[in-house]
N, C-alpha and C positions, 0 to 999 in steps of 0.2 A: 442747381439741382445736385441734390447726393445721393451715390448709390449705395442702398440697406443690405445686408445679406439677411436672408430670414429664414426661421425655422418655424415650422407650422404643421398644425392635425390636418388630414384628409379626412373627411365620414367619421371624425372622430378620433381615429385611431392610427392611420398611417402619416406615421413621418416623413414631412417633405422639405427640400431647402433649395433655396434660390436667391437669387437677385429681384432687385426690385429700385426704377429713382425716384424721387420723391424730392420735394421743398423740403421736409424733416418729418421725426419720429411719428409723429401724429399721422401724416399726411400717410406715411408709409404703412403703415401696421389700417386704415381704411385704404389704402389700395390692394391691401392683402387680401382682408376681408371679402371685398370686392370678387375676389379671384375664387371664391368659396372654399377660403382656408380660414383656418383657428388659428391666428401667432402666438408663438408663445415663445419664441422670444426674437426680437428687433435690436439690429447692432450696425454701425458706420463698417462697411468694408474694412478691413488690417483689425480691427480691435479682437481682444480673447473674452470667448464666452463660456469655455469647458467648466463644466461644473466642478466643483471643488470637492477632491476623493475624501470620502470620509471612512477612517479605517473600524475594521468590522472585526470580527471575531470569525475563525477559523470552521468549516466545516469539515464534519468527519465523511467517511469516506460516501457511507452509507448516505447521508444527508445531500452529499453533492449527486450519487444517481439519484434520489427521489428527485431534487431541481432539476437535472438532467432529462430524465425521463419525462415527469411531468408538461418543463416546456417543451421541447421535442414532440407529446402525442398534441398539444393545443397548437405549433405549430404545423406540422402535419395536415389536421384537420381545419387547416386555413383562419386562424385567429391573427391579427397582424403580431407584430411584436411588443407593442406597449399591450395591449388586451391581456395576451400573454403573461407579461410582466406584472400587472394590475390583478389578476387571476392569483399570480404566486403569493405579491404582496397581503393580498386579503385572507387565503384561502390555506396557504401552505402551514402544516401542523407544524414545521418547526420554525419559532422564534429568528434564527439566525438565517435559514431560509428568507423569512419573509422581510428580515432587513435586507439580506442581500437584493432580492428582487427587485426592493424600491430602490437605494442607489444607483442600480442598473437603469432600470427606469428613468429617473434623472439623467444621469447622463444621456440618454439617446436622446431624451425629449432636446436635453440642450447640443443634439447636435454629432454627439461622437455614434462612431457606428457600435453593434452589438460588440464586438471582435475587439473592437478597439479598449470599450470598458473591459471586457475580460481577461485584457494585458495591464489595463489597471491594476485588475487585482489578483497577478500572478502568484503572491503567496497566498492564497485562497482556492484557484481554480488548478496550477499550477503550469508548469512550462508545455507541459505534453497539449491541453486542454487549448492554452493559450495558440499553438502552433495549428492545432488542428482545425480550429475554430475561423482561426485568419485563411487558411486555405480555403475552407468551405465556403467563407464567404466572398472572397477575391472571384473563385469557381461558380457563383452562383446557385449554388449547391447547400446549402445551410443546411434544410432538411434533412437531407442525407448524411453529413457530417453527425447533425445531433442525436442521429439514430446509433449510427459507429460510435458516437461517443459514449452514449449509454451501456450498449452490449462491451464496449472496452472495460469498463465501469464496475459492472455487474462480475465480469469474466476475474476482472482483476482481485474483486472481492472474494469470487467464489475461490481461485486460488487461497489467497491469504486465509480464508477460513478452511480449507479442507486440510490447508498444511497445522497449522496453529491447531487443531482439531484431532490430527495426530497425535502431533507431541503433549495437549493438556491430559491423556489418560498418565503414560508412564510419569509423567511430573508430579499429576495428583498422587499419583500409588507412592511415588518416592519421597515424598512432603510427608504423607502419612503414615509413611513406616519408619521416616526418623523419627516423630513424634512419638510414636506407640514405643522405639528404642530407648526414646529418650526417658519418657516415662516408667520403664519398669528398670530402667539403671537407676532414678534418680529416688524410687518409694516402691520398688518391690524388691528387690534384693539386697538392699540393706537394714527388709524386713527379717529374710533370710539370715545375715552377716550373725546375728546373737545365734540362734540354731545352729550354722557354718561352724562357729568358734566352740562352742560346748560338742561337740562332736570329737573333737581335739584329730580328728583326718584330716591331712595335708586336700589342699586344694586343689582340683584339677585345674590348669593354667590356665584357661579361658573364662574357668568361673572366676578367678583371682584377680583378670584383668578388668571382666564386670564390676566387680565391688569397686575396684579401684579408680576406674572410670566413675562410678556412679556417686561416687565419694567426694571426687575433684568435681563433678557438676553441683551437688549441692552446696561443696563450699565457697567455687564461685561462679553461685548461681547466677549473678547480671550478667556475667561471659555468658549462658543458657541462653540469657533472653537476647542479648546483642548481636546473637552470633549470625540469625538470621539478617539480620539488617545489613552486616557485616558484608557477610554472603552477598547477596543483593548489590549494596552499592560496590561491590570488586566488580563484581561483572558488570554491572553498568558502567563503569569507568571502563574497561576492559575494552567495551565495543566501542566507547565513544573514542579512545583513545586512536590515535589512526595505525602505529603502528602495533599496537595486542589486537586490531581488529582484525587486520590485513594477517597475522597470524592467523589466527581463531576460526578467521574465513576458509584458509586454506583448509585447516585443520577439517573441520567439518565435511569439506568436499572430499576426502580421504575418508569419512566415514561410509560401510557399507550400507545403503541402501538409502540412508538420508541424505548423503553428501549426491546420491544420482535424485534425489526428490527435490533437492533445493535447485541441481543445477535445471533439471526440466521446469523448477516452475521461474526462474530468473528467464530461461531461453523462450518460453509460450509466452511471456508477459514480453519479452524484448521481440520478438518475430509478429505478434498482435499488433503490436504500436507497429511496428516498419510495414505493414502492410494496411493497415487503416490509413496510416500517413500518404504509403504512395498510391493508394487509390483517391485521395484528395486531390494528388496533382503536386505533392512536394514532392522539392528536389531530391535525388536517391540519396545523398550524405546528409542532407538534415533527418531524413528516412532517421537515418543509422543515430544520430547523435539524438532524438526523441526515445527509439526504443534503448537506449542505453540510460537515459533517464531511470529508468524500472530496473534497472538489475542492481540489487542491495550486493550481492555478494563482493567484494572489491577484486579477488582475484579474476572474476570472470570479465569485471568490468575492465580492468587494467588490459587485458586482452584483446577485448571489445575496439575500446579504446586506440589501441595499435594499427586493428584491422580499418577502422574510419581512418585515421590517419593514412594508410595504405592508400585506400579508394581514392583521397583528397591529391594523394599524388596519380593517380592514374591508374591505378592497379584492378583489375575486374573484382567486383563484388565478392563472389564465388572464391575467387584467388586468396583475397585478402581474408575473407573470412574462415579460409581452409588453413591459411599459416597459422591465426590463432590458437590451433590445435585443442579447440575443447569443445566447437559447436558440432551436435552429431554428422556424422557421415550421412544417410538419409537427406537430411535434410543442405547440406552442403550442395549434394546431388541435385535436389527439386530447384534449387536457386540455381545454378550453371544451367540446367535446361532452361528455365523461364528466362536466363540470356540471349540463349540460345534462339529460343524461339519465340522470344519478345511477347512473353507471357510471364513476366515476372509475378505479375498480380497474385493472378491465376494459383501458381507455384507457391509463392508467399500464403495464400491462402490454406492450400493444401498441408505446408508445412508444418501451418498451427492444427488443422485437426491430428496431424501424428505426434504431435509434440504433448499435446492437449491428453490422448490417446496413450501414450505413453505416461505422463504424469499416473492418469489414474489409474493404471498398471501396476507403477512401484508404491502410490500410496496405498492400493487395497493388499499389497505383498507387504508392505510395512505395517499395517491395521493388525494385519492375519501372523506376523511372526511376533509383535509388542505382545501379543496378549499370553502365549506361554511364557515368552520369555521373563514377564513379570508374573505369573506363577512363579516361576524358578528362585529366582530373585527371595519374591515373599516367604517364599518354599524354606528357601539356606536361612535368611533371619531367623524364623521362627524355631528349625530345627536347632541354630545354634544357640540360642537362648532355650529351648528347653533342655538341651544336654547341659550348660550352663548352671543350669536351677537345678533340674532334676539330678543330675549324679551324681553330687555330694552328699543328697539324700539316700542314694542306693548304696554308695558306701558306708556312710555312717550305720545302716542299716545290718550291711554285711559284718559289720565291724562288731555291732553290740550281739 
């Protein structure tokens, strides 16, 4: 007799695995049967049967909560998990969704658990998704995790868009008014330059630098067209580079009012994860090394960094993440209490409604000061190009 491991449907849908002996294959997959299971798949005890990862294409942010969410409400409302699965695959609007789904699928059918495929495919779900998901399910708790993982999800995105949302006005306005600049140097006023010259009036020096600017752009007009691109990939290299980045970062955190916008939304996205984490039931330094995953800025994180390091020697939460000297004070405070009084949770909770509370504070004080300030701006361009144009007209004028 040989003993079979097997994996098998329950009512269809739930995944069950067991032992089973049997004379062979045959004998074992109708003793299964027997037992009012579906095999689907029969193997000799020691052999590998994991399904073989097939690599997938990347989901955007947006596309991972709609899977998120989706399976989470069919979970939820008691579907097993291949149903689930089957659901996504068929049903889900996007393409890459509905491949991921079925892979997933696969796999559990062949045996690995949901958590398990999800660490398959850490460049897709990623580290944070991956840890979180292992906990919920070690805890029994799945449900509950897929909900946290959602509202993380959603919160994360609605960050990234409220900040990126700020900054595309003053970008749009300043794209557009080099273009309007570039335009009337390069075909309006050296429609002007023949009237300028018959005039025979000296120049006023700002209009002189116009012509002359506008003169150099038309004759080397592909530097015009290059320049943006130019532009472009310098700063793309800049950020990739580690050391223009770790500048650039700092630099930014020293700006007034954006440099406190970036750091509240690296600190609500880094204190979200540490408190979704420790209410899963991780350990407090993985806590720390997940929500450090989320923070883009490198000067905060190099910080961050120090302070896990801290904890990992023994040093209280609170302690370590006070030496950092850049997570607010408020918030430093609500963590020492929840040690305190073994309510970190609780605390940790708290902490992201002030943090959260706080963001949208200095973003609608950033909304509410970008918009004069690009009046202003627009304001000086326009007046210096009209004094530019016009007062060589008003003298020539005075002159005749």
């Amino acid at each position: 007799m040989t003993i079979f491991n097997y994996i098998a449907l329950k009512n269809q849908s739930e995944v069950v695995n067991g032992k089973i002996e049997a004379e062979d294959l045959r004998a074992a997959r109708e003793a299964i049967r027997n037992l009012g299971l579906q095999p689907t798949k029969v193997f000799e005890e020691g052999s590998k049967t994991a399904a073989p990862k097939v690599r997938l294409s990347p989901l955007s942010l947006q596309e991972l909560i709609d899977f998120t969410g989706t399976f989470r409400t069919l979970i939820q409302t008691g579907v097993p998990i291949i149903e689930g699965l089957v659901f996504l695959e068929k049903d889900a609007v996007s393409s890459r969704i509905r491949l991921l789904a079925r892979e997933i699928r696969k796999q559990v059918i062949a045996g690995a658990t949901f958590a398990d495929t999800v660490a398959k495919y850490q460049e897709i779900f990623g580290s944070i998704y991956v840890g979180l998901t292992k906990a919920g399910e070690d805890s029994g708790e799945m449900e509950k995790t897929l909900e946290r993982l959602s509202e993380l999800l959603k919160k994360q995105a609605a960050i990234k868009g409220r900040v990126i949302g700020t900054l595309i006005y003053p970008t749009f306005v300043i794209v557009l008014a080099a273009i309007v600049v570039t335009v009337m140097l390069m075909f309006v006023f050296p429609a002007f330059k023949e009237m300028f010259d018959q005039s025979g009036a000296k120049l006023p020096i700002f209009t002189q630098i116009c012509i002359d600017l506008g003169e150099f752009l038309k004759k080397f007009w592909y530097l015009t067209l290059m320049a943006p691109f130019a532009i472009g990939g310098a700063i793309y290299a800049a950020f990739k580079n580690p050391v223009s980045r770790a500048i650039l970062d700092e630099f930014f955190l020293r700006v007034p009012l954006i440099g406190d916008m970036l750091k509240y939304a690296n600190f609500s996205n880094f204190i979200t994860v540490m408190f979704v984490a420790y209410e899963a039931g991780i350990p407090i330094v993985d806590c720390l090394h997940l929500g450090n995953l989320t923070i883009d800025n490198r000067t905060i994180k190099t910080r961050i960094t120090d302070a896990i390091n801290k904890v990992q020697q023994g040093v209280h939460l609170s302690t370590a993440l006070r030496a950092a000297n850049i997570i607010p004070s408020m918030v430093l405070f609500m963590i020492a209490t929840g040690e305190q009084t073994g309510k970190l949770g609780e605390l940790l909770h708290q902490s992201v409604l002030f943090l959260d509370k706080k963001l949208d504070d200095i973003i609608d004080a950033l909304t509410k000061m970008i918009e004069p300030l690009m009046l202003i701006v627009i304001g000086s361009i326009v007046m210096f190009l009209a004094l530019a144009l016009y007062l060589p007209l008003f003298q020539s004028y005075q002159l005749s």
